[in-house]
C-alpha positions, -999 to +999 in steps of 0.1 A: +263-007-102+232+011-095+205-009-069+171+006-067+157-012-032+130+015-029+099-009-044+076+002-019+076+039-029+073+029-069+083+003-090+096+005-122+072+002-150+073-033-171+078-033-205+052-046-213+028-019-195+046+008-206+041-007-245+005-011-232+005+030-222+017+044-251-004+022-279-033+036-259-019+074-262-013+069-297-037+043-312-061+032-286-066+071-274-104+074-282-127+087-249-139+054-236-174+066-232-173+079-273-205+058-293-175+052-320-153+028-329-124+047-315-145+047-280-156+012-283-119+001-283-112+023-255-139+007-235-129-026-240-096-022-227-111-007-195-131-043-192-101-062-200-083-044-173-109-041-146-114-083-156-076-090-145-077-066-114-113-087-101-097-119-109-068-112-091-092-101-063-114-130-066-138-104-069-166-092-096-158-069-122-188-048-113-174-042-079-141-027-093-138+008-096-109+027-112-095+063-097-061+079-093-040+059-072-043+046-033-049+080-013-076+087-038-087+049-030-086+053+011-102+088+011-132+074-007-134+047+009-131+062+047-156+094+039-175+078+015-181+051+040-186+073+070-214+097+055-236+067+043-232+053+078-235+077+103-269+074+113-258+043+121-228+057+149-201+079+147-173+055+154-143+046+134-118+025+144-083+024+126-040+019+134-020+040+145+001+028+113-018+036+086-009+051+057-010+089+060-039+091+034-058+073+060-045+087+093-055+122+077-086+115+066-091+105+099-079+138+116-105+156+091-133+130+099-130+142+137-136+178+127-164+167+113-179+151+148-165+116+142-148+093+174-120+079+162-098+052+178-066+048+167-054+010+178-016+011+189+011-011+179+031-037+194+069-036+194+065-061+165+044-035+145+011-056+146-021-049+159-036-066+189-071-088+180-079-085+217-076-043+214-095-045+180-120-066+194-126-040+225-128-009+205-156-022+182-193-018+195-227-009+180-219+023+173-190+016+148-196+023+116-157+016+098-131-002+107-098+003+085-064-015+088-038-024+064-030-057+051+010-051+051+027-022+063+044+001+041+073+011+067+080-025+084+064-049+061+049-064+090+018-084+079-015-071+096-040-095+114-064-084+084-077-116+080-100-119+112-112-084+113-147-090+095-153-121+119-148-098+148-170-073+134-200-100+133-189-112+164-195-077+181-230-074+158-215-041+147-227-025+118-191-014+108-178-017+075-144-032+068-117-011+046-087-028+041-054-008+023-037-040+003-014-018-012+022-033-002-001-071-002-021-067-037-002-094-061+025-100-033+005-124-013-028-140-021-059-114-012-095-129-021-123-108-015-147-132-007-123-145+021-112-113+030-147-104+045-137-071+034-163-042+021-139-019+006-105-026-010-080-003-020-049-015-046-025+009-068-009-002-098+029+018-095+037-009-070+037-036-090+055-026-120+025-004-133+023+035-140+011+060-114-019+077-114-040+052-113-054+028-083-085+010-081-110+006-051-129-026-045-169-021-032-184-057-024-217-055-040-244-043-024-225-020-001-233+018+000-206+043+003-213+079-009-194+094-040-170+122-033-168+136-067-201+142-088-204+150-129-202+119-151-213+085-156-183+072-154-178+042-129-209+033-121-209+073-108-186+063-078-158+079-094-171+102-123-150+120-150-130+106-183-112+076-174-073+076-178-074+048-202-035+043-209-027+040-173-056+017-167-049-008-196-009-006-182-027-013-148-042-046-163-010-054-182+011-055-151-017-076-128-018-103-153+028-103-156+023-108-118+040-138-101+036-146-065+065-174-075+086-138-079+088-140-033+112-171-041+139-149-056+128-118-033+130-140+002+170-148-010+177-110-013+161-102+019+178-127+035+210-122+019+205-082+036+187-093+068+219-117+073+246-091+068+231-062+083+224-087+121+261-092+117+270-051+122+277-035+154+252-010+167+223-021+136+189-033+148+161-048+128+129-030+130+105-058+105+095-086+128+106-117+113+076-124+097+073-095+079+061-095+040+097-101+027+095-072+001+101-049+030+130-048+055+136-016+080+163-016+102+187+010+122+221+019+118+221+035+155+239+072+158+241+075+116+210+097+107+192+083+082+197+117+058+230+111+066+232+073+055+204+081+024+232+104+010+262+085+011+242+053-001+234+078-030+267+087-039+274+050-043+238+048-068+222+028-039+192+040-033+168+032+001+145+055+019+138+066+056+102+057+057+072+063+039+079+086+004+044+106+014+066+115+044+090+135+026+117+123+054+099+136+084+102+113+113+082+080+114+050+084+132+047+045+125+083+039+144+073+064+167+042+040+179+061+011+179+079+025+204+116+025+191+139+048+209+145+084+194+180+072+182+165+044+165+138+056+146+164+084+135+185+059+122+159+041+103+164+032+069+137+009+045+148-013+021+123-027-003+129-050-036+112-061-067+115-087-091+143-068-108+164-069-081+194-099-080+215-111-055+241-090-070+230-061-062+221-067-027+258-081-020+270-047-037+245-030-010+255-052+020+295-035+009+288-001+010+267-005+038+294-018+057+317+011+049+290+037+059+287+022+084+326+019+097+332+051+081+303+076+090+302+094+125+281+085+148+263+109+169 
């Protein structure tokens, strides 16, 4: 039996957006700013997907933008952000659990003469409001945190972070990555209080390569690519038009009725694995329950990744963007060396069954019984 439970690296691609992709590559392939028929039809696949990614945003389709994926969508957002606001201050608050295409840019944004505070954890993997609240003044200019984190699942106090910033009559704009949240739980723009989303489509069963970042209207944030007319100039060059229209193909097949299913196979791990000598759960229990990360103490996780793979189960260690280096999220957390060595993240989709994680929850128990531990 094979059991893909790493849905928060990529997803597989629906049917029905990978049907979407390939009429576009061989029917619908016209340039979609072409004053032809070919380019009309183009176009209006763009609108039709930029329609379902607003409405699943509860946003307008104006304030939509497509680009290349998620780290395309948090760069632009965190310099684009930064340089149209920096005579307003030079501060920039963000997690210590960010997604690396944030935590970089961040690095880069110091060169540059930005202050950047980076907010640290609890042992539950959330972010303190009271820290948040202290670190914001009137010379912040962005504030970035994740909806849902992509190592831990552990579900971000996203929600209040605007009303904190109006509270502290900072001029800071709000970013907030919804990548592991966007069509897993219910994100509403408007609500949100957020300035600048960012979504990708290859984690829900769309292709990669393509991501889209949300600007409320009215708010500024300066492009970091120049040449076109494409995207209202935010985001310039010939749009990838088959991975867009797949985009809006797998928005619309999404069903938050899908976490029903999901919450039995995370249980049906989360269960299992509590039961096992020497295994720790890292995800609070409140975590998103597409996510679960948890430690197999003295088994590294290379070590465990391998043997899961021999058996066509296959997990990760952490974020993919990581390429297996040693979780800086863990790290802040503040899991012991051993633990955050051990650390493996399993993550399921709406083609996962019970099946599959019983089959897992078997072999895990033999790694785990059968591999030495250090």
């Amino acid at each position: 039996m094979q059991v893909y439970f790493d849905n928060s690296a990529t997803t597989r691609v629906s049917e029905a957006a990978a049907r979407k992709a390939y009429e576009m590559m061989t029917e619908g392939f016209g340039n979609p700013s072409s004053l032809h028929t070919m380019g009309f039809r183009a176009e209006e696949e763009l609108s039709i997907a930029r329609r379902a990614v607003a409405g699943a945003l509860g946003a307008q389709e104006r304030e939509i933008y497509f680009l290349s994926g998620a780290t395309e969508a948090n760069n632009l957002a965190l310099f684009g952000a930064s340089e149209s606001k920096k005579r307003a201050g030079n501060k920039i608050v963000v997690s210590m659990i960010e997604h690396s295409s944030v935590i970089d840019a961040c690095k880069r944004l110091e060169a540059l003469g930005f202050e950047v505070t980076y907010l640290k954890p609890g042992s539950d993997g959330k972010i303190s409001l009271e820290e948040l609240e202290a670190a914001i003044d009137e010379r912040t200019i962005l504030v970035s945190l994740m909806a849902v984190n992509n190592e831990t699942g552990a579900i971000q106090p996203y929600d209040k972070v605007s009303k904190i910033i109006k509270k502290k009559n900072s001029p800071a704009l709000f970013h907030c990555d919804c990548v592991q949240a966007f069509c897993k739980i219910p994100i509403k723009a408007k609500r949100l209080g957020a300035d600048l989303i960012s979504v990708t489509a290859h984690k829900i069963h769309g292709p990669k390569g393509v991501g889209a970042l949300y600007i409320k209207r009215g708010t500024r944030i300066i492009p970091q690519h120049y040449g076109g007319e494409q995207e209202g100039r935010i985001r310039p060059g010939t749009q990838a038009s088959p991975l867009i229209a797949a985009f809006g193909v797998a928005v619309k097949e999404a069903d938050f009725a899908d976490v029903l299913n999901i919450r039995k196979i995370r249980d049906t791990v989360r269960d299992f694995v509590s039961e096992l000598e020497g295994v720790y759960i890292n995800s609070p229990d409140d975590a998103l329950e597409y996510i679960l990360n948890f430690s197999v103490e003295g088994i590294k996780s290379e070590t465990m990744l391998h043997y899961l793979a021999e058996n066509e189960i296959y997990v990760s260690s952490g974020s993919a963007c990581s390429h297996g280096k040693r979780s800086y999220v863990l790290d802040s957390m503040g899991l012991s060396r051993s633990r955050a060595d051990s650390a493996l993240r399993v993550s399921f989709s709406r083609y996962n069954t019970i099946e599959q994680a019983e089959y897992f929850c078997g072999v895990l128990k033999k790694a785990s019984e059968n591999l030495v531990r250090k």
